[in-house]
C-alpha positions, -999 to +999 in steps of 0.1 A: -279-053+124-261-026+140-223-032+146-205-021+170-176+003+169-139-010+174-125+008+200-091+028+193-064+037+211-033+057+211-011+030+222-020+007+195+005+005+164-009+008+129-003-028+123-032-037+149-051-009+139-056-017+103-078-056+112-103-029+130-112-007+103-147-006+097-167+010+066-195+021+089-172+042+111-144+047+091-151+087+092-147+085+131-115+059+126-101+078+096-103+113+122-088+093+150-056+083+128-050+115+118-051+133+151-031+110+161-007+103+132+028+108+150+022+090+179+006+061+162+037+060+135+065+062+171+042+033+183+048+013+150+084+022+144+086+008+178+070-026+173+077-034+132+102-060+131+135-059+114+151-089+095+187-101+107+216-100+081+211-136+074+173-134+064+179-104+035+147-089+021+136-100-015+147-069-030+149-084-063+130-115-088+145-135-109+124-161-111+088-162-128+057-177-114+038-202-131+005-199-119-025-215-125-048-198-140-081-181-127-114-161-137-111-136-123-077-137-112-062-136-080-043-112-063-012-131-069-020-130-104-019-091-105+014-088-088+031-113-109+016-090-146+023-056-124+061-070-114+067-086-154+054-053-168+078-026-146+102-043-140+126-029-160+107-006-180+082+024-174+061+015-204+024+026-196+031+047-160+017+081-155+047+103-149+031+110-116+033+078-103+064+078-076+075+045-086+093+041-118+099+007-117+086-026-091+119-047-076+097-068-061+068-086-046+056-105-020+087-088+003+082-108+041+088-079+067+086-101+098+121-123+111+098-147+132+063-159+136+066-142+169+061-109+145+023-116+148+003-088+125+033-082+101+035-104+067+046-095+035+048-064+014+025-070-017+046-050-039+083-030-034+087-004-060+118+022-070+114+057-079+134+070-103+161+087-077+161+049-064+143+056-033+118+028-021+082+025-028+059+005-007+028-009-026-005-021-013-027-042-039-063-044-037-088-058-056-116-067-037-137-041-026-147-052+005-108-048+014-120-009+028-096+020+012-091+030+051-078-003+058-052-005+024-042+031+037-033+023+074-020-012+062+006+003+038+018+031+062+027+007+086+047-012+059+066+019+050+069+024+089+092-009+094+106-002+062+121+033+078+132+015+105+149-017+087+168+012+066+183+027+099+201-002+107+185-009+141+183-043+155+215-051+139+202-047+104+210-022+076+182-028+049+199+006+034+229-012+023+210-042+007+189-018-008+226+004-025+241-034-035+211-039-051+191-012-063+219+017-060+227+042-033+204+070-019+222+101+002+192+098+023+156+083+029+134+114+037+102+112+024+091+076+019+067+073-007+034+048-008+009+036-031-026+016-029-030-002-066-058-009-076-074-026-110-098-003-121-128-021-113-116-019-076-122+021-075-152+020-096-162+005-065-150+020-033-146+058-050-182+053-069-195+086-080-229+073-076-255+092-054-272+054-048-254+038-019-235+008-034-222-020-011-181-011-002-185+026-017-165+051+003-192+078+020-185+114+010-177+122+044-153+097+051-134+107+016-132+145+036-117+125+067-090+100+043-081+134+027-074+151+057-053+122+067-034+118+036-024+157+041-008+149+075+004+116+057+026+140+036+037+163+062+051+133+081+071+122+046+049+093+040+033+109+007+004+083-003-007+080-039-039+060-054-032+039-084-058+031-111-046-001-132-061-009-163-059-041-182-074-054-211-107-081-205-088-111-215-063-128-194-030-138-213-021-175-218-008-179-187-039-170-169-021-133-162-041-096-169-029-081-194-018-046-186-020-019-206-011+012-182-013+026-146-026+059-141-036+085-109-067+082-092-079+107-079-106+108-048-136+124-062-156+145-035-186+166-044-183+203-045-201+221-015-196+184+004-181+189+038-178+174+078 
């Protein structure tokens, strides 16, 4: 059955753009966002919401979640091993990897309910200058790499805009109490994690069409978009995580280390 195509527009923020990605025209969505970046990004900054004073963000964890466990585990399950296994140390991270350490997870973005579209940050990382690091998890693969791309942006869009202190709000002085001070936020790193059976998946070298595998042409189109990702100081970086096959006692994966992915695409292949 033929689907149509969601309909894109440049008034839209990222936040409503990422529910209309769609793996059959995610070449065509993934050109549109790209030559379209900045005004997409003043539309989100525009919209994203910022917490009062009184509702701080969950910058840090102290407690530990007992969860129940699950084969396979959930997506909570991987951010509770991924926040126990950096949160204090770098034990197992490619150096390459722009966080250094995870502060946090499960971060809600929005003040009120009114904030339709915006929930909660899977995972809030550090790099090693203490700058912040929003983190997208995935680990189903029909959760499309174009839609963990545009979904994380817009995260580390209202994350800008909670750090300048607008609305009444200074997330950049929660963030020096808590984490340590920064001269200035720049360039505000991203990441899409991944366990590593998520990218054998969606980034499948196979020349058989899988189900949820990323078409070589829309990989040309993401890596285009990525480029102007950087040149807009949003850098994006894939994350492979690997973990052993059994789960620990508590039901967690165990992890053994995180290292780039990188976004195979065929020599010779272009749009």
């Amino acid at each position: 059955m033929n689907r149509q195509q969601n309909v894109l527009d440049k008034s839209m923020s990222l936040h409503d753009i990422k529910d209309k990605m769609q793996l059959q025209f995610a070449e065509q969505q993934a050109d549109f966002i790209s030559n379209n970046l900045e005004t997409l990004i003043d539309n989100t900054y525009r919209v994203a919401p910022v917490r009062k004073a009184d509702h701080p963000y969950t910058l840090d964890r102290t407690d530990v979640r007992n969860l129940t466990p699950n084969i396979p585990p959930l997506e909570k399950h991987w951010e509770e091993a991924i926040f126990r296994k950096w949160k204090e140390v770098e034990d197992g991270l490619d150096p390459l990897i722009p966080f250094r350490k995870v502060m946090s997870y499960q971060v809600m973005l929005r003040e009120t309910n009114k904030n339709s579209g915006w929930g909660e940050l899977d995972l809030l990382g550090a790099t090693a200058e203490n700058i912040p690091v929003a983190i997208e998890l995935k680990i189903k693969p029909s959760e499309y790499l174009l839609r963990a791309i545009v979904e994380v942006l817009a995260y580390g869009v209202a994350i800008r805009k909670a750090w300048s202190g607008i609305d009444g709000c200074s997330l950049c002085s929660q963030w020096a109490s808590v984490v340590g001070k920064i001269d200035s936020l720049v360039d505000l790193p991203l990441a899409v994690v991944a366990p590593a059976s998520y990218w054998q998946v969606v980034l499948s070298g196979s020349p058989k069409r899988i189900r949820f595998q990323t078409p070589q042409p829309v990989r040309q189109s993401i890596k285009k978009l990525l480029e102007k990702m950087y040149y807009v100081n949003y850098p994006l970086t894939f994350v492979e995580i690997n973990a052993e096959q059994q789960m620990n006692k508590g039901g967690l994966p165990v992890i053994i280390n995180a290292v780039i992915k990188d976004m195979p695409i065929p020599t010779g292949s272009s749009k």
